[in-house]
N, CA, C and O atoms as CSV, one atom per row, in Angstrom:
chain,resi,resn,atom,element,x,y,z
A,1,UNK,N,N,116.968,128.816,111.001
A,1,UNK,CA,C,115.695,128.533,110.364
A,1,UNK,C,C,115.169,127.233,110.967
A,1,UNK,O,O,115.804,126.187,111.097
A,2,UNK,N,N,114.114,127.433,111.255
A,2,UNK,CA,C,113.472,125.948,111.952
A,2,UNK,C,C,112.294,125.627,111.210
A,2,UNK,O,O,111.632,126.575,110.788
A,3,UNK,N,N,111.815,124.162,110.916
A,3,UNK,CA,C,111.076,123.583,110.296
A,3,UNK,C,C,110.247,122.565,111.284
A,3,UNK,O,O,110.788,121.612,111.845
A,4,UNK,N,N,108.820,122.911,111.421
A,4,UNK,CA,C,108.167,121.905,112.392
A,4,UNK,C,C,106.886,121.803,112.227
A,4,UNK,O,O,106.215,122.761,111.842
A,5,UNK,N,N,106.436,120.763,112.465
A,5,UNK,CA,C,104.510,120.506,112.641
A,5,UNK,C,C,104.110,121.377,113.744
A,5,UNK,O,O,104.635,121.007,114.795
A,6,UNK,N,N,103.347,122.428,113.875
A,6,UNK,CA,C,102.823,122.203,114.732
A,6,UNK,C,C,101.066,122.557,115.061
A,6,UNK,O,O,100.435,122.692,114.012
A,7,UNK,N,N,100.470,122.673,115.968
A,7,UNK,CA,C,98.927,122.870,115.902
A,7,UNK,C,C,98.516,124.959,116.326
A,7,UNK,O,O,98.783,125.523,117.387
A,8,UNK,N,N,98.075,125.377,115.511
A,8,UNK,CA,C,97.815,126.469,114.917
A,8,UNK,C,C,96.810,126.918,115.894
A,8,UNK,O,O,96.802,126.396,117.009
A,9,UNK,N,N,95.656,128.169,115.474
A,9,UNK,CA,C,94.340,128.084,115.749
A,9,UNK,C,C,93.331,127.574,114.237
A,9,UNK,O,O,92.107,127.703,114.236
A,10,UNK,N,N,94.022,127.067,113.171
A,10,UNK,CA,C,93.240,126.815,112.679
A,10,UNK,C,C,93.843,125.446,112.115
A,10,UNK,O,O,93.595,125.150,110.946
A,11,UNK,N,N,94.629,124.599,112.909
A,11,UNK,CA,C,94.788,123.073,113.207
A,11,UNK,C,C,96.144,123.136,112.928
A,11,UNK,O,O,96.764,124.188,113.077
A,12,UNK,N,N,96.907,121.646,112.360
A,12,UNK,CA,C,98.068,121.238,112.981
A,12,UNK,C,C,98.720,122.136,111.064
A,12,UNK,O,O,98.064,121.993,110.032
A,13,UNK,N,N,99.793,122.788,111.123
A,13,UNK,CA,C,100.118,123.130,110.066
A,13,UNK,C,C,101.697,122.962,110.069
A,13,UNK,O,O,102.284,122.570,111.077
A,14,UNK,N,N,102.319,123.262,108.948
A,14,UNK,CA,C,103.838,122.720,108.581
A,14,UNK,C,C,104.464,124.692,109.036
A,14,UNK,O,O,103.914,125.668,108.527
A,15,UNK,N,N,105.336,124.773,109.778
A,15,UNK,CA,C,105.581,126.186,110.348
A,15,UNK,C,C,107.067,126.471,110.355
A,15,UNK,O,O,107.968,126.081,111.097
A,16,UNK,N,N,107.049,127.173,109.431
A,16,UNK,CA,C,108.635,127.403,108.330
A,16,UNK,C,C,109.319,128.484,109.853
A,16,UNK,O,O,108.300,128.498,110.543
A,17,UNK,N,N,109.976,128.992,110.351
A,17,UNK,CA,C,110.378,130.122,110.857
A,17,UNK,C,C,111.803,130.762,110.915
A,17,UNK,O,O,112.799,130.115,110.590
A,18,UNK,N,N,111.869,132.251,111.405
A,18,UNK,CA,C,113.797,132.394,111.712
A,18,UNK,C,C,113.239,133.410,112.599
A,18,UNK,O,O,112.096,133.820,112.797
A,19,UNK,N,N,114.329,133.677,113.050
A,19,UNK,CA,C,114.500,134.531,114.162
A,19,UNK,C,C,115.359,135.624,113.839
A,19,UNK,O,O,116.570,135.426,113.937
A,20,UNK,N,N,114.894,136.884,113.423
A,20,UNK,CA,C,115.179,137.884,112.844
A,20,UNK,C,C,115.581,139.089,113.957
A,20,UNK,O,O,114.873,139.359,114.927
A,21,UNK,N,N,116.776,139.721,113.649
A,21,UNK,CA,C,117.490,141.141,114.104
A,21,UNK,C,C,116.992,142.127,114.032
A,21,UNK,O,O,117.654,143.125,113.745
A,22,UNK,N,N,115.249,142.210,114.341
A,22,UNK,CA,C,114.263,143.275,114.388
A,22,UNK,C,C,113.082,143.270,115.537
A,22,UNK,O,O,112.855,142.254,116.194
A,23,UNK,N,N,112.424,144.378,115.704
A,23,UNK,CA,C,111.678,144.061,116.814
A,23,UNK,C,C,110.009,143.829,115.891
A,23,UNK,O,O,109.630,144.376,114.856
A,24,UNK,N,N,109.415,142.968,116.632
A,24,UNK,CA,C,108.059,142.613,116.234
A,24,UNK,C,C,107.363,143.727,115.692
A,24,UNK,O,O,106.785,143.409,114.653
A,25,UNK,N,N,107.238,144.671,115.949
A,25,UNK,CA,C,106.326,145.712,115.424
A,25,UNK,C,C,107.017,145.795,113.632
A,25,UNK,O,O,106.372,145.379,112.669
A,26,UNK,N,N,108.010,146.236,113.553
A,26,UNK,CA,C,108.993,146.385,112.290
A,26,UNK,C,C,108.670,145.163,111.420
A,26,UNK,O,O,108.460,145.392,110.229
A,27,UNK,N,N,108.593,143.741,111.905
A,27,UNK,CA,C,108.513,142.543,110.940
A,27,UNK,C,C,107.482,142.592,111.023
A,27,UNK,O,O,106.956,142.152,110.001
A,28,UNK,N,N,106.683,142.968,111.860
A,28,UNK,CA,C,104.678,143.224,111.282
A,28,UNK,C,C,104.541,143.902,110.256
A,28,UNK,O,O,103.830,143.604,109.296
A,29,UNK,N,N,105.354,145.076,110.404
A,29,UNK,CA,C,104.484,145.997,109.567
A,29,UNK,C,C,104.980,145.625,108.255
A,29,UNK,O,O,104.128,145.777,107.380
A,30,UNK,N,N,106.205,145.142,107.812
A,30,UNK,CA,C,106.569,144.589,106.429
A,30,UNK,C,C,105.855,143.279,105.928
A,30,UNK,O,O,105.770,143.052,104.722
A,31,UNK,N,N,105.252,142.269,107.043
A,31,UNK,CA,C,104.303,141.644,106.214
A,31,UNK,C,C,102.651,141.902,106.311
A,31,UNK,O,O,102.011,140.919,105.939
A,32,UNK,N,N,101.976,142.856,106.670
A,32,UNK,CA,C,100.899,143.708,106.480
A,32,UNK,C,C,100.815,144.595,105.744
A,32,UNK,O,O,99.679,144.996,105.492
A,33,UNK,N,N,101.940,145.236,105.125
A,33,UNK,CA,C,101.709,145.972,103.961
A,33,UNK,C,C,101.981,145.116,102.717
A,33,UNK,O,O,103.008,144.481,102.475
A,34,UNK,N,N,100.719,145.232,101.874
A,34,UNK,CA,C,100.742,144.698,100.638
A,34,UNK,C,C,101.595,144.995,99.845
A,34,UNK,O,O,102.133,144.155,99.124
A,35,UNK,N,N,101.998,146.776,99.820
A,35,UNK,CA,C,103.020,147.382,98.682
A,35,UNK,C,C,104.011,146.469,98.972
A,35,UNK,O,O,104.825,146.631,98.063
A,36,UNK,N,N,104.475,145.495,99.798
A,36,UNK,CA,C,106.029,145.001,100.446
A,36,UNK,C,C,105.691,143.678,99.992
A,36,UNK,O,O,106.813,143.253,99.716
A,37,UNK,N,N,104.892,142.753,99.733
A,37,UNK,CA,C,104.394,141.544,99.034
A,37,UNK,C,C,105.294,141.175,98.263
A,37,UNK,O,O,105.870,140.103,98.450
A,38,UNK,N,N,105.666,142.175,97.008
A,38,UNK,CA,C,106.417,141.635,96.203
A,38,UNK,C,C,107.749,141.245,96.706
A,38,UNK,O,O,108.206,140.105,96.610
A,39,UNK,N,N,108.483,142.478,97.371
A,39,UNK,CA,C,109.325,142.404,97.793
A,39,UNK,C,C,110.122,141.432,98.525
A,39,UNK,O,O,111.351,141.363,98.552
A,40,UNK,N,N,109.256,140.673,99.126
A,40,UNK,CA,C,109.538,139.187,99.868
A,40,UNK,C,C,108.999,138.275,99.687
A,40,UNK,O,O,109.571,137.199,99.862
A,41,UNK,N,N,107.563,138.338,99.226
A,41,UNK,CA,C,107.181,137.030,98.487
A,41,UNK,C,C,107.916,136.485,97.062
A,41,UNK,O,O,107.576,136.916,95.960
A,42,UNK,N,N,108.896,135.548,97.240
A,42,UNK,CA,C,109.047,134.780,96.206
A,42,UNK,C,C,107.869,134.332,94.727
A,42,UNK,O,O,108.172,134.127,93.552
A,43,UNK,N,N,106.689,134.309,95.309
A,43,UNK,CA,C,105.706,133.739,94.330
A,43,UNK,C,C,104.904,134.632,94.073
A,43,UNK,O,O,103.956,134.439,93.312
A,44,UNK,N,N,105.190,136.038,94.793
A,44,UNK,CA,C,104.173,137.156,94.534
A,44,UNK,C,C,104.931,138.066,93.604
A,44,UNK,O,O,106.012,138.571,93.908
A,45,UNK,N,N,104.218,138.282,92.275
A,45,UNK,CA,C,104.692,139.281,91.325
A,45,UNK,C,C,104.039,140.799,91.588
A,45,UNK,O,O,104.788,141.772,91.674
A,46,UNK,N,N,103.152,140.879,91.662
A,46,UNK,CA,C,102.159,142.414,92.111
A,46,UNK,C,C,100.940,141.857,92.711
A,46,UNK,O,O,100.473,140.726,92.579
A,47,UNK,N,N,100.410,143.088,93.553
A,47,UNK,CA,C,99.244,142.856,94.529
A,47,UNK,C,C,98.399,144.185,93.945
A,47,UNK,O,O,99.095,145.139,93.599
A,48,UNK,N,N,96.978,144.306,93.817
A,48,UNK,CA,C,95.755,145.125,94.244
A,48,UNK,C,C,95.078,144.610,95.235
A,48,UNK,O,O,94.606,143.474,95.273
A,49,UNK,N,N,95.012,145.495,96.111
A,49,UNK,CA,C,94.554,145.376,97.565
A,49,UNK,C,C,93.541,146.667,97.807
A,49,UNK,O,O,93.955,147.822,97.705
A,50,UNK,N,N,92.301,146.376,98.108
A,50,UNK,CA,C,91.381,147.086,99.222
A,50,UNK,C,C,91.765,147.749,99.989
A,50,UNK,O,O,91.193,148.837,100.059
A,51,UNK,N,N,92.892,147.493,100.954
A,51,UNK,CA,C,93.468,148.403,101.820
A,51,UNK,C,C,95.261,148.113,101.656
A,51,UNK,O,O,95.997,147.127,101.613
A,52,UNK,N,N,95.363,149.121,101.616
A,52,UNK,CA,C,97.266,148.741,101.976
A,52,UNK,C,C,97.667,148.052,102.972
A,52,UNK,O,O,98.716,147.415,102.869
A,53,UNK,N,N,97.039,148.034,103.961
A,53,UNK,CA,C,97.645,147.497,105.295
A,53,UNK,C,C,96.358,146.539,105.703
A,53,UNK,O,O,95.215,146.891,105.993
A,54,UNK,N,N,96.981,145.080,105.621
A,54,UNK,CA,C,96.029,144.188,105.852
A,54,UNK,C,C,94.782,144.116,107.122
A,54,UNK,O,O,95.148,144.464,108.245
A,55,UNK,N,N,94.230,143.946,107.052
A,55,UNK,CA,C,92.953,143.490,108.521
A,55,UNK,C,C,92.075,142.759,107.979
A,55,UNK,O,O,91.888,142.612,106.771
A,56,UNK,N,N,91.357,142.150,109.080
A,56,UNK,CA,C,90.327,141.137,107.959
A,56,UNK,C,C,89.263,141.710,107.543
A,56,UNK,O,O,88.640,142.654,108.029
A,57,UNK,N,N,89.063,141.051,106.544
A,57,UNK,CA,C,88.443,141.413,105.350
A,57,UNK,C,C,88.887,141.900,104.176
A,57,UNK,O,O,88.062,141.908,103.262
A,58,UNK,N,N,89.911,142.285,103.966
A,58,UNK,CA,C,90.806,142.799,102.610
A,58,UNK,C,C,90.791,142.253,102.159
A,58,UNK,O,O,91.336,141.198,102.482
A,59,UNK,N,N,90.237,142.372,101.098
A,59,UNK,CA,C,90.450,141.294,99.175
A,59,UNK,C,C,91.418,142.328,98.226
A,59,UNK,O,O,91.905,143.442,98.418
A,60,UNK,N,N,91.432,141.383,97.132
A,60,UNK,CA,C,92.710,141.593,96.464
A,60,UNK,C,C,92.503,140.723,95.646
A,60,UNK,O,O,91.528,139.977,95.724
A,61,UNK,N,N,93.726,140.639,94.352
A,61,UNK,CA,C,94.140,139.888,93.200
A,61,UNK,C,C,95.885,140.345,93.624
A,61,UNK,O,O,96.432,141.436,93.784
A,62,UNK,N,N,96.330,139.043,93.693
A,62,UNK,CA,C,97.836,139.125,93.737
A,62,UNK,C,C,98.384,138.515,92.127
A,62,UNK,O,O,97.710,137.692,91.506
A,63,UNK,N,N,99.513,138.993,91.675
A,63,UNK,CA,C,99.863,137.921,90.488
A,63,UNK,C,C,100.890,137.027,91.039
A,63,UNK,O,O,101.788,137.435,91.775
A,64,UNK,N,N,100.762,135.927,90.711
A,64,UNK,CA,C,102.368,134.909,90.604
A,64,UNK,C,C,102.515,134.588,89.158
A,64,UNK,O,O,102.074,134.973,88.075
A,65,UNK,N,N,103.313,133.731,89.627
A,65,UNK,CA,C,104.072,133.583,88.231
A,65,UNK,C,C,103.406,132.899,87.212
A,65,UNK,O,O,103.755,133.090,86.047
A,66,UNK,N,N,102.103,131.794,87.597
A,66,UNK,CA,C,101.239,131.352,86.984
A,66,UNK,C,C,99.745,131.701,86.750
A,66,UNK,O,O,98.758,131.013,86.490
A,67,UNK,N,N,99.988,133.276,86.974
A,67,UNK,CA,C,98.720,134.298,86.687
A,67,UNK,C,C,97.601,134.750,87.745
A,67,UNK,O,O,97.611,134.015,88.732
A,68,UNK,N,N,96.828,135.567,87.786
A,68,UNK,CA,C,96.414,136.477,88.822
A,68,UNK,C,C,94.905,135.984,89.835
A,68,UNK,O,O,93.821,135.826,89.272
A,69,UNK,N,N,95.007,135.865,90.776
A,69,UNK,CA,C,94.080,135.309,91.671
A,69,UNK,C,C,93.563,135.970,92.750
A,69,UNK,O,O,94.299,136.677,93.438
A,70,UNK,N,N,92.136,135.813,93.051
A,70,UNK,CA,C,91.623,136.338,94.252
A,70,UNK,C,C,92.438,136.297,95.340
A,70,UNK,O,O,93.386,135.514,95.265
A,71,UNK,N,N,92.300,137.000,96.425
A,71,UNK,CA,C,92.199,136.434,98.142
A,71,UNK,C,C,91.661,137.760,99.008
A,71,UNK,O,O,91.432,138.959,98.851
A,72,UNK,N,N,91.614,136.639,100.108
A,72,UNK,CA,C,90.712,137.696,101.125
A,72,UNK,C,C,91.612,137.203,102.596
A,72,UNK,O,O,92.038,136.079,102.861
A,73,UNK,N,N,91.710,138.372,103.346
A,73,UNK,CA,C,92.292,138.018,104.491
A,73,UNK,C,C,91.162,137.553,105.213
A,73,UNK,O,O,90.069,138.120,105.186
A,74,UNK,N,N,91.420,136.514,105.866
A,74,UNK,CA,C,90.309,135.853,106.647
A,74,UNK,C,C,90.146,135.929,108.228
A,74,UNK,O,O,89.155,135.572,108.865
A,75,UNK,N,N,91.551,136.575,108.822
A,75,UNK,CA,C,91.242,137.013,110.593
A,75,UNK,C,C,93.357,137.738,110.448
A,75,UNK,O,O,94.396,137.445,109.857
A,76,UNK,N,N,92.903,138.627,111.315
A,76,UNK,CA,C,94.113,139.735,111.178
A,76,UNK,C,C,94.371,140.133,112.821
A,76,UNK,O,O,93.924,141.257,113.047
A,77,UNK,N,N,94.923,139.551,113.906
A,77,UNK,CA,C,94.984,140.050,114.787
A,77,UNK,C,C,96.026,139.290,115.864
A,77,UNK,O,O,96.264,138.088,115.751
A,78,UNK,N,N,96.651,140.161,116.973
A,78,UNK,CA,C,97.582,139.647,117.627
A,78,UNK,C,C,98.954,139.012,117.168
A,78,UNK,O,O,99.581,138.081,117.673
A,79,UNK,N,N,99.249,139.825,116.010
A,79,UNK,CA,C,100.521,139.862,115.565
A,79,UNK,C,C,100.109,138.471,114.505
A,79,UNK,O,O,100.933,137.595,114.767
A,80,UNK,N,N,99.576,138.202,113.911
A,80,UNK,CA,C,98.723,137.133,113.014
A,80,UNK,C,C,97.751,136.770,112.052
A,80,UNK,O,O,96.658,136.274,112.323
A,81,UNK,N,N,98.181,137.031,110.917
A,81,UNK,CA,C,97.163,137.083,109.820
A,81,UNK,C,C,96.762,136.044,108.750
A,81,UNK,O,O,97.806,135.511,108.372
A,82,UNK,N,N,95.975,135.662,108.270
A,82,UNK,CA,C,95.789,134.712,107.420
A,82,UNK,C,C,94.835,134.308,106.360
A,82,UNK,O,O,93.733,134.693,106.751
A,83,UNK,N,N,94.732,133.806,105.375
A,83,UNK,CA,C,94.433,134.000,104.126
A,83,UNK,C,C,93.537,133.440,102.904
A,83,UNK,O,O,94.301,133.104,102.000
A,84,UNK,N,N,92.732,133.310,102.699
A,84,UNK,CA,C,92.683,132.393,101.335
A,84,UNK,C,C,92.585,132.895,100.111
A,84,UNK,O,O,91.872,133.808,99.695
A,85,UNK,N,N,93.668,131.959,99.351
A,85,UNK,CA,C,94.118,132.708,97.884
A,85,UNK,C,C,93.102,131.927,97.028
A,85,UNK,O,O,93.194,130.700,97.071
A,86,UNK,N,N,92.130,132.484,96.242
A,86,UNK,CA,C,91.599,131.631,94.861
A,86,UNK,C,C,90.618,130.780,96.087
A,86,UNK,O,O,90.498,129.596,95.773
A,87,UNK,N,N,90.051,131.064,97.127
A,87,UNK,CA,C,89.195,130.574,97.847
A,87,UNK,C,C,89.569,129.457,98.511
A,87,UNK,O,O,88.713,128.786,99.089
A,88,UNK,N,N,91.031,129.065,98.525
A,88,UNK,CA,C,91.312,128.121,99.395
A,88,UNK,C,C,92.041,128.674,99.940
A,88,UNK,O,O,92.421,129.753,99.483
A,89,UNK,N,N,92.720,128.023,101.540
A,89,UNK,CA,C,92.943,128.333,102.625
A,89,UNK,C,C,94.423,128.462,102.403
A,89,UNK,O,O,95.010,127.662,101.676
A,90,UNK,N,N,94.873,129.182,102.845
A,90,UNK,CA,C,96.423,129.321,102.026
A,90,UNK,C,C,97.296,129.475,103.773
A,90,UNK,O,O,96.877,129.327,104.921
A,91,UNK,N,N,98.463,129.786,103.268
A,91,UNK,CA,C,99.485,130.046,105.072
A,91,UNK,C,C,99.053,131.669,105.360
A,91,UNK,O,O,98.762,132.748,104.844
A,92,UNK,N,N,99.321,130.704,106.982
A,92,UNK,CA,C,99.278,132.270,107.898
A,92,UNK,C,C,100.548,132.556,108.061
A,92,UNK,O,O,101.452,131.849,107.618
A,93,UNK,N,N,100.737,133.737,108.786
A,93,UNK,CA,C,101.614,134.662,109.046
A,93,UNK,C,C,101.760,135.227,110.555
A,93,UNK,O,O,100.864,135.805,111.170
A,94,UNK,N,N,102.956,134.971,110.993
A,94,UNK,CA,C,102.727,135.303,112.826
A,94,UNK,C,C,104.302,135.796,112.878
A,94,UNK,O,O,105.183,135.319,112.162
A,95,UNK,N,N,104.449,136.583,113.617
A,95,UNK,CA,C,105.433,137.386,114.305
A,95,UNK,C,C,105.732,137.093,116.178
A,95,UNK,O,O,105.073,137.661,117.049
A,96,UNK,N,N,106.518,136.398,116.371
A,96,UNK,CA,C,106.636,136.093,117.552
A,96,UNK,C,C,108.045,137.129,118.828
A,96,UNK,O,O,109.157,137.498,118.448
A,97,UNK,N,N,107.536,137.311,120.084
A,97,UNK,CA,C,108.398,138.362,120.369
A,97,UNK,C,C,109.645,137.590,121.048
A,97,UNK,O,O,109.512,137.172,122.198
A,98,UNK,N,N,110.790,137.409,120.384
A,98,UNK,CA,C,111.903,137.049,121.490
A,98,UNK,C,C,112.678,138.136,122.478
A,98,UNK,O,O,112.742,138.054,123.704
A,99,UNK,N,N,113.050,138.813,121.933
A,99,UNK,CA,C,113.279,140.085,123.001
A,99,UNK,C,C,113.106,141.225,122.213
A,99,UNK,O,O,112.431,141.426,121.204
A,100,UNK,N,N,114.041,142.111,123.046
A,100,UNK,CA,C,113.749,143.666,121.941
A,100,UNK,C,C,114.228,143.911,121.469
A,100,UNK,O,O,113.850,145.013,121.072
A,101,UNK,N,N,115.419,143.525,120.885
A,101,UNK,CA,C,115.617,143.565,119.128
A,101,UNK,C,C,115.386,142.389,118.228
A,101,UNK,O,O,115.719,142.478,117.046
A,102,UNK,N,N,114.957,141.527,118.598
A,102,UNK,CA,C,114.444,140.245,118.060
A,102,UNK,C,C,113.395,139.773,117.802
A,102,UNK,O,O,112.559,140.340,118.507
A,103,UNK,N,N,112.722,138.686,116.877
A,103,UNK,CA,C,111.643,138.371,116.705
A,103,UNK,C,C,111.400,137.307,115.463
A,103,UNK,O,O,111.845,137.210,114.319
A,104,UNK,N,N,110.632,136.690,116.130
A,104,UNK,CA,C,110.638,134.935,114.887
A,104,UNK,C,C,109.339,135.099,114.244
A,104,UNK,O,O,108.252,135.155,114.819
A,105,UNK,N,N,109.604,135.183,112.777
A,105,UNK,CA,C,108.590,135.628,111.648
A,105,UNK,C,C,108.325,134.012,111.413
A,105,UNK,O,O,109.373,133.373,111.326
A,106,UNK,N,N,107.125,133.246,111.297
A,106,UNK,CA,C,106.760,132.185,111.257
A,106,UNK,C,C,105.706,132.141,110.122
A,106,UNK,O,O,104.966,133.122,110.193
A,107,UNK,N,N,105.324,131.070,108.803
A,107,UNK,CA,C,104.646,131.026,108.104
A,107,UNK,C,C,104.356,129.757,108.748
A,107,UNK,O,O,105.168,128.987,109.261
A,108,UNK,N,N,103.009,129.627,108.650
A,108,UNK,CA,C,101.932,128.123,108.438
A,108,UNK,C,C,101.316,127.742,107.142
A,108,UNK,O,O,100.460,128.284,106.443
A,109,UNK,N,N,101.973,126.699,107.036
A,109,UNK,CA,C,101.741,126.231,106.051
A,109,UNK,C,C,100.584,124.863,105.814
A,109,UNK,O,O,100.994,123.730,106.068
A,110,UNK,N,N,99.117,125.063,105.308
A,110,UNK,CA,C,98.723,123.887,105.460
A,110,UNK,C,C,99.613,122.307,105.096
A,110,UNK,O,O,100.575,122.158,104.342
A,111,UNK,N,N,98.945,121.343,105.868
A,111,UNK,CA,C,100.407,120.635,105.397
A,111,UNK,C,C,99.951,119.571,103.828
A,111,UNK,O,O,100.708,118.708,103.382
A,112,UNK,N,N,99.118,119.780,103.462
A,112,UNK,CA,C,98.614,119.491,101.767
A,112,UNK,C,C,99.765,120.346,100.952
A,112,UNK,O,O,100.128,119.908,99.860
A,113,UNK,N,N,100.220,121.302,101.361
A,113,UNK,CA,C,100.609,122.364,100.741
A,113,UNK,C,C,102.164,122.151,101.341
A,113,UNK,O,O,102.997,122.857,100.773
A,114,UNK,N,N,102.662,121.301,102.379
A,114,UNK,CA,C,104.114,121.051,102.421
A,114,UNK,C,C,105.275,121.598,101.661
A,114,UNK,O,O,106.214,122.238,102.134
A,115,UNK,N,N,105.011,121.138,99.978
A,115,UNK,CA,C,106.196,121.664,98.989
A,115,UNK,C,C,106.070,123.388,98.933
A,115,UNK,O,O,106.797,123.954,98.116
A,116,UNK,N,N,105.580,123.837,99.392
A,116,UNK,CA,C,105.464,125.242,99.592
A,116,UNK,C,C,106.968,125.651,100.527
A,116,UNK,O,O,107.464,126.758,100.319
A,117,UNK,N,N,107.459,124.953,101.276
A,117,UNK,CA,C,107.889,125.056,102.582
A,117,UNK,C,C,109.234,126.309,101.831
A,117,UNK,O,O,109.277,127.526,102.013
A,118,UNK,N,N,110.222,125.409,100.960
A,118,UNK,CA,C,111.018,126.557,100.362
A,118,UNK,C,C,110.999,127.754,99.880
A,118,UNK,O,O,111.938,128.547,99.943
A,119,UNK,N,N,109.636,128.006,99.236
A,119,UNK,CA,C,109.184,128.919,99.337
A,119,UNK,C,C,109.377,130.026,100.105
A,119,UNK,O,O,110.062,131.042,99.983
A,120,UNK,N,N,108.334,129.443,101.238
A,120,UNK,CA,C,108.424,130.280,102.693
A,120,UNK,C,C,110.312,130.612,103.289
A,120,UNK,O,O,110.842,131.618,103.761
A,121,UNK,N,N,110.711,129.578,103.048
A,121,UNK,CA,C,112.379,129.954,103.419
A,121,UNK,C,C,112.982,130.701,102.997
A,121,UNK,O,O,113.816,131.170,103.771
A,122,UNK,N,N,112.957,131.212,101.710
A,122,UNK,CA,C,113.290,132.020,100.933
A,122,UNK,C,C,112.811,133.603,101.400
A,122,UNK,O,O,113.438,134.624,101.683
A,123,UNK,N,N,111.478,133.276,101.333
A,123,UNK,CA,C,110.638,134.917,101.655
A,123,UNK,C,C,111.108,135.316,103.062
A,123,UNK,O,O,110.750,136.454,103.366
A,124,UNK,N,N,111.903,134.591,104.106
A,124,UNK,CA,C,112.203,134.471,105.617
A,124,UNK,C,C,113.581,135.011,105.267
A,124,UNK,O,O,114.151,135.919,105.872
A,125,UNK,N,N,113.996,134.415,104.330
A,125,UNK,CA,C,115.702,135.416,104.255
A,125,UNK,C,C,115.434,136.597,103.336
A,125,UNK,O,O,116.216,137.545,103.417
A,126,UNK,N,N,114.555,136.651,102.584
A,126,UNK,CA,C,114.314,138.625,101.883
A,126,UNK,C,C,113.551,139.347,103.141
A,126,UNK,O,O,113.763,140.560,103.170
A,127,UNK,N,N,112.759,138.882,104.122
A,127,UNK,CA,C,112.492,139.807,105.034
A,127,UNK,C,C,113.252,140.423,105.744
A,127,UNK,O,O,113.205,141.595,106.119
A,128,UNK,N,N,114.454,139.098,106.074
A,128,UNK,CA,C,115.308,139.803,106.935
A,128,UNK,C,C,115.981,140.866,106.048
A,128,UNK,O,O,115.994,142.087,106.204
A,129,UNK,N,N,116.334,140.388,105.435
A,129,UNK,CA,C,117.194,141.743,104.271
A,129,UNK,C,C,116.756,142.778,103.857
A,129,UNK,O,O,117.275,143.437,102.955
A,130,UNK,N,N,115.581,143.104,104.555
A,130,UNK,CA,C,114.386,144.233,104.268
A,130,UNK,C,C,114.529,144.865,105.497
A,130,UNK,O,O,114.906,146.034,105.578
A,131,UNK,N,N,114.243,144.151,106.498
A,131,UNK,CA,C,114.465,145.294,107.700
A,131,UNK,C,C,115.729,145.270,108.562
A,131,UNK,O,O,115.810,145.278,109.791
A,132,UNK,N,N,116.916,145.233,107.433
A,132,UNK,CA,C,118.251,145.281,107.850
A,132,UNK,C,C,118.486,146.410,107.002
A,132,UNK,O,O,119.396,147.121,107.429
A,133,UNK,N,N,117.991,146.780,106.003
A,133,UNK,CA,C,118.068,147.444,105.044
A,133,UNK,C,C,118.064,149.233,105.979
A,133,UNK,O,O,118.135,150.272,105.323
C-alpha cells in the first residue's frame, strides 16, 4: 500500500494505492459498477444510480452512515473517474496497468479531505478480496 502527494488532472491530491492480483479491466469494472459500491466502500451503505455503470454524467444518492446525499460523476474516462458528493468535489478513482495480471487501484483524495485516507485503505483491501473472490 503506498501513500503519496501527488499532482492529478485536477491538481495536487493525497493518492492512497495497492497493487492488486488482477488485470485492469476486472478492477475497472468493480469500481464502475455502482451495485459493487457497497461492497467496498467502507462509507457507502446503498447507492441509486442513473446508470449502473458509471460515465459522466451519472447522478445518484448514495447512503453513508451519516445519511443520504447527492453526486454526480463529473469526467469518466481512460481508466478514471471522478466525483462530487453533496456538490463538493470528492476522490477520484484510477486503475493503473502494471502487467497482465496486475494493476494499482489508486484513490485521490483532495488533500482538505486527508483523514479520509483510511478509509480509502480499507476499500483497497475489500477490492482486492472481491476480485480474488
Amino acid at each position: 500500500m503506498a501513500l503519496n502527494v501527488d499532482r492529478t488532472p485536477d491538481g495536487r491530491r493525497l493518492c492512497v494505492s495497492r497493487v492488486i492480483p488482477a488485470t485492469r479491466d476486472a478492477a475497472w469494472d468493480v469500481l464502475t459498477d455502482t451495485n459493487q459500491w457497497p461492497d467496498w466502500g467502507p462509507s457507502v451503505r446503498a447507492v441509486e444510480s442513473s446508470e449502473r455503470i458509471v460515465e459522466r454524467g451519472t447522478t445518484g444518492r448514495v447512503t453513508t452512515p451519516v445519511g443520504t446525499v447527492p453526486f454526480e460523476i463529473t469526467s469518466c474516462r481512460d481508466y478514471r473517474w471522478t466525483w462530487r458528493v453533496a456538490k463538493i468535489p470528492a476522490t477520484g478513482h484510477r486503475v493503473e496497468h502494471v502487467r497482465a495480471d496486475r494493476c494499482r487501484v489508486v484513490f485521490e483524495i483532495p488533500l482538505l479531505a486527508a483523514g479520509y485516507a483510511p478509509v480509502c485503505q480499507r476499500a483497497l483491501g475489500r477490492i482486492e478480496a472481491l476480485l480474488r473472490d
